[in-house]
C-alpha positions in Angstrom: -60.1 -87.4 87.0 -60.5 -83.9 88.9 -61.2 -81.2 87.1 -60.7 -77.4 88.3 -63.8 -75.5 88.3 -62.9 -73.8 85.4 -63.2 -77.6 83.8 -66.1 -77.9 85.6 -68.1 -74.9 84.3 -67.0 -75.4 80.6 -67.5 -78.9 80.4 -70.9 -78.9 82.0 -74.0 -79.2 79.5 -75.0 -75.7 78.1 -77.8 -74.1 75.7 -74.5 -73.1 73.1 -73.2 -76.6 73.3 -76.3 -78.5 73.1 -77.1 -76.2 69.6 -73.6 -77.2 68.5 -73.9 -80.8 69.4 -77.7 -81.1 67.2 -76.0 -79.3 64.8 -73.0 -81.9 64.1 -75.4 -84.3 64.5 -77.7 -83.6 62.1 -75.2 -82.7 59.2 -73.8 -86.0 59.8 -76.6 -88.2 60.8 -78.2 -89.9 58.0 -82.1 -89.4 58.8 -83.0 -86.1 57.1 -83.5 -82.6 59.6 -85.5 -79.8 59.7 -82.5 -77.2 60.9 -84.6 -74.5 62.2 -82.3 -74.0 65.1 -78.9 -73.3 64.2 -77.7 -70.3 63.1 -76.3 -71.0 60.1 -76.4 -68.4 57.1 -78.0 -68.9 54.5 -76.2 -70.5 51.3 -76.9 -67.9 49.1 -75.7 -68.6 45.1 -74.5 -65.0 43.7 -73.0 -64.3 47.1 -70.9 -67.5 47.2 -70.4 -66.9 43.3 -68.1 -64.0 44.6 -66.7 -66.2 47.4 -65.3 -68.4 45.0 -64.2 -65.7 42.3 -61.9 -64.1 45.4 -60.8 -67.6 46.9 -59.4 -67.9 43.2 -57.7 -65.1 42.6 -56.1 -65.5 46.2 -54.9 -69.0 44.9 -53.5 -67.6 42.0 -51.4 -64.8 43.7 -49.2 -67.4 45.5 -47.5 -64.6 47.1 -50.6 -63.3 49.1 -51.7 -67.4 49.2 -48.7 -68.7 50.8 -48.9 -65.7 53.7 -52.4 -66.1 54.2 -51.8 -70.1 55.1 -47.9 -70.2 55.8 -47.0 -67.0 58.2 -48.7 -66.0 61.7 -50.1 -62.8 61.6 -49.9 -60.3 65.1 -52.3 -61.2 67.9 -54.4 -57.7 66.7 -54.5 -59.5 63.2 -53.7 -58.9 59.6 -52.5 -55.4 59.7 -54.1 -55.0 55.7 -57.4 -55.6 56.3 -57.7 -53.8 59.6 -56.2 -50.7 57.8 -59.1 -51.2 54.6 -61.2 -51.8 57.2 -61.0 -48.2 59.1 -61.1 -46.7 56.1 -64.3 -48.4 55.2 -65.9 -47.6 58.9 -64.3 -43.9 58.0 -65.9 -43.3 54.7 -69.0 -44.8 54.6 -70.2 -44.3 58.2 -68.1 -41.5 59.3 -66.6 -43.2 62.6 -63.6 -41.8 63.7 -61.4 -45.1 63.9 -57.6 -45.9 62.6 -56.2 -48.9 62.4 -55.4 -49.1 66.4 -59.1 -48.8 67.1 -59.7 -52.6 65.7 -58.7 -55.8 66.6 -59.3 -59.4 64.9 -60.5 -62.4 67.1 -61.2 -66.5 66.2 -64.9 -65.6 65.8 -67.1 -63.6 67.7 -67.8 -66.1 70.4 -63.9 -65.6 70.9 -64.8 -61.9 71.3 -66.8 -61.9 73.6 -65.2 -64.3 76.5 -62.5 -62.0 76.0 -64.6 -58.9 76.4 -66.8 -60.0 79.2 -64.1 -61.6 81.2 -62.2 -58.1 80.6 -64.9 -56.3 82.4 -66.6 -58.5 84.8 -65.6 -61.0 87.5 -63.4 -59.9 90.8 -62.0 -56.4 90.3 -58.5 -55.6 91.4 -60.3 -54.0 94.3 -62.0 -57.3 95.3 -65.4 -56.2 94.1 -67.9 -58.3 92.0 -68.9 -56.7 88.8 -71.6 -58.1 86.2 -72.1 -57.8 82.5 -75.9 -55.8 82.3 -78.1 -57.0 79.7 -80.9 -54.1 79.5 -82.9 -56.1 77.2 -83.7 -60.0 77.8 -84.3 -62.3 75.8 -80.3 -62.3 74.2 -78.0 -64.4 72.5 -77.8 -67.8 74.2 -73.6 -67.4 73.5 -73.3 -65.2 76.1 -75.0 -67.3 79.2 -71.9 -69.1 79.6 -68.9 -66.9 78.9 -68.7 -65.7 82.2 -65.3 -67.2 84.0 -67.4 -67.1 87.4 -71.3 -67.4 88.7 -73.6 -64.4 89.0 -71.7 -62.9 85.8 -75.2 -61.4 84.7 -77.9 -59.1 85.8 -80.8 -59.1 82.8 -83.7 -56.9 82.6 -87.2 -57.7 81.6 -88.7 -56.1 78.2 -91.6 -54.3 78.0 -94.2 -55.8 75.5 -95.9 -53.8 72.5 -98.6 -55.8 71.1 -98.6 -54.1 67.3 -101.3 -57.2 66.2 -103.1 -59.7 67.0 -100.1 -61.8 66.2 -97.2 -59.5 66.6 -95.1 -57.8 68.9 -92.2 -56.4 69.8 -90.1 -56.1 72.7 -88.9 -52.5 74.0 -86.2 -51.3 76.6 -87.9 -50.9 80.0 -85.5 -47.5 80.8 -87.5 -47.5 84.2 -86.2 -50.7 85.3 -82.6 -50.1 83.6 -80.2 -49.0 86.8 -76.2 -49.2 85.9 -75.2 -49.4 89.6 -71.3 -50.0 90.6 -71.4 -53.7 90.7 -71.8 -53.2 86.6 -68.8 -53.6 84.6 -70.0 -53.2 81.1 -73.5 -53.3 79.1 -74.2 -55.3 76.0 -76.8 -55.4 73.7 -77.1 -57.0 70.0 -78.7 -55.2 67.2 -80.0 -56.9 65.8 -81.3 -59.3 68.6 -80.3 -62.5 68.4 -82.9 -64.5 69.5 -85.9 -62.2 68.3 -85.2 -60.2 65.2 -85.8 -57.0 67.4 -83.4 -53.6 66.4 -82.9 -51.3 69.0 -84.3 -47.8 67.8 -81.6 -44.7 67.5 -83.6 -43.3 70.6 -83.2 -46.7 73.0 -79.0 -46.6 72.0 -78.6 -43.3 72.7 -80.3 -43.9 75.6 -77.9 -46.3 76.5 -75.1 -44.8 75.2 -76.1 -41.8 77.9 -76.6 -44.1 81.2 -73.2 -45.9 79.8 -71.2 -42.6 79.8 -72.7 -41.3 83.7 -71.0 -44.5 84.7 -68.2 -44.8 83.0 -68.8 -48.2 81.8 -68.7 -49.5 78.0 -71.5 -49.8 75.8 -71.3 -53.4 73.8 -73.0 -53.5 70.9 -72.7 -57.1 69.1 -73.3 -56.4 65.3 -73.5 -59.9 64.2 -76.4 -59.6 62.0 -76.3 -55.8 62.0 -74.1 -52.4 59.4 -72.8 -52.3 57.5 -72.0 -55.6 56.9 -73.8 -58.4 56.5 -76.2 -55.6 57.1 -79.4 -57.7 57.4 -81.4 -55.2 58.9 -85.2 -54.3 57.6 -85.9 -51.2 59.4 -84.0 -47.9 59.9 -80.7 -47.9 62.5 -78.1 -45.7 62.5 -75.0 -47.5 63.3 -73.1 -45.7 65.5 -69.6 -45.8 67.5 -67.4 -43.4 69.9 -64.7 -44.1 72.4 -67.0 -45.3 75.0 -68.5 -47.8 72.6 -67.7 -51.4 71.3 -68.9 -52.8 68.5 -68.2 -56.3 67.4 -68.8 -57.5 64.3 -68.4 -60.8 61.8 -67.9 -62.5 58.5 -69.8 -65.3 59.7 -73.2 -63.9 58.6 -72.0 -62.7 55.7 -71.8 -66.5 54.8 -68.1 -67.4 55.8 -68.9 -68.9 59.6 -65.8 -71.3 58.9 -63.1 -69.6 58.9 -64.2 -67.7 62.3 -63.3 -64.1 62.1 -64.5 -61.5 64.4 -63.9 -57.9 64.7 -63.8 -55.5 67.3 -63.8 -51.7 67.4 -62.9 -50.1 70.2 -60.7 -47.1 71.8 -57.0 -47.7 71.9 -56.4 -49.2 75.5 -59.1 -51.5 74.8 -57.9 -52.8 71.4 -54.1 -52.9 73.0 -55.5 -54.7 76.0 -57.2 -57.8 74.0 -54.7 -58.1 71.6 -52.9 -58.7 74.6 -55.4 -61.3 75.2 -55.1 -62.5 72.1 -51.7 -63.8 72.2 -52.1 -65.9 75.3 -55.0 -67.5 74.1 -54.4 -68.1 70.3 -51.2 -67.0 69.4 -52.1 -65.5 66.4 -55.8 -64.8 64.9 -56.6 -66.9 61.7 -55.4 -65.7 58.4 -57.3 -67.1 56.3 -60.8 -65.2 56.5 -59.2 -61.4 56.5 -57.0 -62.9 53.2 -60.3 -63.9 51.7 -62.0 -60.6 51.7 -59.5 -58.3 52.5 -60.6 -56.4 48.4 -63.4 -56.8 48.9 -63.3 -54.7 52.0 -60.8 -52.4 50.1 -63.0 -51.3 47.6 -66.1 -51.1 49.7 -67.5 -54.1 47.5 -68.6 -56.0 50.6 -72.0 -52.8 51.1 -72.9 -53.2 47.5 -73.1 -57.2 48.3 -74.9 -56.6 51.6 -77.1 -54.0 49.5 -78.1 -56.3 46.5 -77.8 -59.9 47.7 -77.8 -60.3 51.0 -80.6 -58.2 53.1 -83.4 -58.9 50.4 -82.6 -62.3 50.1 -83.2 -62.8 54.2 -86.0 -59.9 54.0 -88.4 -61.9 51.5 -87.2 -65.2 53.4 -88.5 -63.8 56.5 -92.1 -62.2 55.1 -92.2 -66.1 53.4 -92.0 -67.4 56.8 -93.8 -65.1 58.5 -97.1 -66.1 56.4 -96.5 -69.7 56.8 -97.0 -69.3 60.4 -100.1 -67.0 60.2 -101.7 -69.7 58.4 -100.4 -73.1 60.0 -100.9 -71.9 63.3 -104.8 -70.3 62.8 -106.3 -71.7 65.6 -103.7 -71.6 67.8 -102.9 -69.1 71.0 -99.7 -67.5 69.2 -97.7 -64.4 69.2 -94.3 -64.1 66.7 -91.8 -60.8 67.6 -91.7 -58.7 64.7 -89.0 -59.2 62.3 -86.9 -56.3 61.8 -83.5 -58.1 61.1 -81.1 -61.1 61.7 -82.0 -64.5 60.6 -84.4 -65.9 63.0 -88.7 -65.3 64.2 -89.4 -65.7 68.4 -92.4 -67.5 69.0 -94.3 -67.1 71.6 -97.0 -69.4 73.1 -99.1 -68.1 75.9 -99.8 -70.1 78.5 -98.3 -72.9 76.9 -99.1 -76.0 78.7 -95.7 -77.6 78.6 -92.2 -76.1 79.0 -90.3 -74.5 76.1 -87.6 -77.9 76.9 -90.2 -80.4 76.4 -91.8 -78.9 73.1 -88.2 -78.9 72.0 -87.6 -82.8 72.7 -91.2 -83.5 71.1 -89.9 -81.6 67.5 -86.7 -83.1 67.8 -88.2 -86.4 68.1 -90.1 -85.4 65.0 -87.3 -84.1 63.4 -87.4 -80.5 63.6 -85.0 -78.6 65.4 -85.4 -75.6 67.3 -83.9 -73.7 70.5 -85.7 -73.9 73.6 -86.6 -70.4 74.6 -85.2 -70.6 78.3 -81.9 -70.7 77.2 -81.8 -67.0 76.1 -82.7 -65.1 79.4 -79.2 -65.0 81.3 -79.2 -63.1 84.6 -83.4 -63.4 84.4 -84.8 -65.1 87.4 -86.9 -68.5 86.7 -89.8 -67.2 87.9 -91.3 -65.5 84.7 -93.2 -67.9 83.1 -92.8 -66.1 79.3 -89.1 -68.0 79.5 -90.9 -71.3 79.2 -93.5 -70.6 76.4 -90.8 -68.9 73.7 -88.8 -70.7 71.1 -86.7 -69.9 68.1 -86.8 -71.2 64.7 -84.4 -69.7 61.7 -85.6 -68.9 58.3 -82.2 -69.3 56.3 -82.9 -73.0 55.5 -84.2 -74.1 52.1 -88.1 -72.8 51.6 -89.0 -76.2 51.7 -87.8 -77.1 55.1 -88.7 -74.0 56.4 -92.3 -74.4 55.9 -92.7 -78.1 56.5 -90.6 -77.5 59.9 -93.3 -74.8 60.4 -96.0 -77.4 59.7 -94.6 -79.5 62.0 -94.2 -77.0 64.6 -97.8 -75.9 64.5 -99.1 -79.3 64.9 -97.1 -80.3 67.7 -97.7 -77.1 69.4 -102.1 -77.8 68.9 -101.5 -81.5 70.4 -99.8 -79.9 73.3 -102.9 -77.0 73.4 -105.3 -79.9 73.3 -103.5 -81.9 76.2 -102.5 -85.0 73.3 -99.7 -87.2 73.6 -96.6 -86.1 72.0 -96.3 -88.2 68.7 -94.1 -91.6 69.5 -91.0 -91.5 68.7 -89.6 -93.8 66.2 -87.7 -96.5 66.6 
């Protein structure tokens, strides 16, 4: 069999289909995992409480039931829960958006090979543009979105250390040149890997070099306002007509039924919904049905409010001081966490590459993600690629800090030059 090189390049072994495959696995393996590397919410118990309380009243008005499951909605999605949802962005943040400034996709990841692909690749004018990520490390979904090579030019961070333990990664603005072979620039906020949130200073920044180019300003909102809204630190959230911001119910604690949203100006929105109906039809039903009050009466902030940013905010201190005491001793460094569901470690001068620590946990069974996987469009030769890795903190406490444990021991034999513990049979 011959495939076309678009076979090729999606078939081909990747960082997001790797994480997909250990995730599968895991779940339905029988040996018992430490999932520190997936990004799975949380399952959080009064959040889910009100999960269940809508699914049932959507069962029992079969009316709204049978549409959610039995008719196709448009390729910009459910026309009610966009409109609640514009009034929502309207009221409570102040955007100016209407109903044609957003469009539903099949999840985020959907989003954003539609997005990219819209704005990078061969221009009509046979010219190469490239998606600019100002700040690297990023989400390791993006690295292969691109429908062609070259489809990203990534810039190094500049490195506060705020402890002896802590730091934080910062927009290098002196490095940060949009030049006319970029077609877009896209940052999440928070950061997916590293917990970091972009001040209001660095995106207006950005939103200022985006607009004396011309070009759009992506900001993914995965993790970010207002909803699921798990952000610890200040951050204005903040949209214009030069500006796309995607969002998601995934994090809210609904990543199956794969709903994403995007907010953008008119031609935009008219242009992937467009998309949209080449590639899927229709968007699902099923997740906009589901919270579609929710959204209406603006119940979905008080949720984000109460439940779910303290609930990750204490999960992430919890983790945090696991690691300050497991890895005492030990040459480490852990990004601040100001949001999202995941810490960065970083290991200087680790003596083996961020792959090989990653087979030696997974061997021990603890996953993780390999830090190389999140620097598309960076160069191989900075070595800080090969010393990071990322763990989540959404699991159970228990796992959490026995997969910590088990991190900080295999990262001291690897310090002290030992033999990775043998695998079992």
């Amino acid at each position: 069999m011959e495939l076309s090189n678009f076979g090729r390049k999606f078939s081909a072994d990747s960082g997001i289909s790797r994480l997909m495959d250990d995730l599968g696995a895991a779940m339905s393996g029988s040996d018992k995992m430490h999932m520190l590397g997936g990004g799975n919410p949380a399952h959080i118990l009064s959040v889910e409480r009100c999960f269940r309380e809508r699914m049932r009243h959507l069962l029992d008005d079969s009316n709204r039931f049978e549409r959610a499951v039995g008719e196709y909605d448009g390729p910009q999605g459910n026309v009610e829960f966009i409109s609640s949802l514009a009034s929502l962005l309207h009221n409570e943040l102040g955007w100016p958006v209407n109903a044609n400034n957003i469009a539903i996709t099949n999840g985020s990841q959907n989003a954003f090979f539609i997005l990219f692909n819209m704005f990078a690749g061969e221009a009509e004018d046979g010219t190469h543009k490239r998606i600019l990520l100002p700040l690297a490390p990023e989400y390791i979904g993006y690295t292969d979105c691109g429908l062609v090579n070259r489809f990203f030019v990534a810039k190094q961070p500049q490195i506060d250390h705020l402890d002896e333990h802590l730091f934080k990664y910062r927009l290098d603005f002196e490095n940060v040149h949009i030049g006319e072979d970029i077609g877009a620039i896209c940052v999440s906020r928070p950061t997916n890997p590293t917990g970091n949130v972009l001040t209001d200073t660095e995106i207006e920044q950005l939103i200022a070099l985006s607009r004396q180019q011309d070009v759009p300003l992506i900001v993914d909102s995965a993790y970010g306002t207002p909803f699921p809204n798990i952000i610890f630190t200040d951050a204005t959230p903040v949209w214009n007509d030069g500006i796309i911001v995607t969002m998601s119910l995934s994090k809210l604690g609904l990543p199956g039924v794969r709903t994403g949203i995007v907010i953008a100006n008119e031609e935009i929105i008219r242009a992937l919904s467009g998309i949209n109906a080449v590639l899927s039809l229709a968007t699902g039903s099923f997740g906009p049905a589901l919270m579609l009050d929710l959204v209406r009466s603006g119940e979905i902030l008080d949720i984000c409010k109460k439940h779910i940013r303290p609930y990750y905010e204490r999960k992430a201190h919890i983790a945090l001081q696991s690691l300050r005491m497991d890895l005492d001793g030990i040459p480490f460094c852990v990004h601040k966490p100001e949001g999202a569901i995941f810490l960065w470690l970083w290991f200087p001068e680790l003596p083996i590459t961020s792959e090989e620590l990653y087979q030696r946990l997974k061997a021990r069974k603890v996953l993780v993600i390999a830090g190389h996987h999140f620097f598309p469009g960076i160069g191989d030769d900075w070595r800080h690629q090969q010393e990071c890795i990322r763990v989540t903190y959404s699991q159970h406490e228990h796992t959490v800090r026995e997969g910590i444990r088990i991190i900080a021991d295999e990262v001291k034999r690897a310090y002290d030059g030992a033999a990775p513990v043998a695998r079992r049979a």
